[in-house]
N, C-alpha and C positions, 0 to 999 in steps of 0.2 A: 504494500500500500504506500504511494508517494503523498508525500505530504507539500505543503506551500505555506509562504509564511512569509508576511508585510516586514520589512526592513525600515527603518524611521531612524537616517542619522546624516551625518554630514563628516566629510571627509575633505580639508584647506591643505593636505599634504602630498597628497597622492595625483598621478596623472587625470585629465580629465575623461569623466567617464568609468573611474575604475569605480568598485564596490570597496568602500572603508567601512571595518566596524569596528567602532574605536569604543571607550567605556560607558559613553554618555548613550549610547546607540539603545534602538528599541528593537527587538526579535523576537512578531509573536507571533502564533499561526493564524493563517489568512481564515475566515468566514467567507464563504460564497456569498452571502448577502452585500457583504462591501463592494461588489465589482461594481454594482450599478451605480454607487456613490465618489467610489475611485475618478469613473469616468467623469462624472460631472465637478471634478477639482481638477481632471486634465483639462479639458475644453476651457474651463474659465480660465486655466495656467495658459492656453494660448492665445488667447483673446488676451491678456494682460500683457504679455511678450511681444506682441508686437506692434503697439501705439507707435 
């Protein structure tokens, strides 16, 4: 059984793009209910990006 799981952190050291998870980092398993939510914070994430 494969599992999935929401990563929540920020990485100022590392190449752009890579995955850092450093102490302050969040690592919990993903809910199927969040996808629908997920998306509607990317859509506004690109509508804000590019004024």
């Amino acid at each position: 059984m494969s599992m999935s799981y929401l990563i929540l952190g920020r990485d100022t050291e590392g190449p752009p793009g890579a995955l850092g998870i450093g102490p302050r980092s969040i690592v919990i398993e993903w809910r199927d209910e969040w996808h629908r939510r997920l998306r509607k914070f990317q859509r506004q994430a690109v509508h804000t990006c590019h004024h």
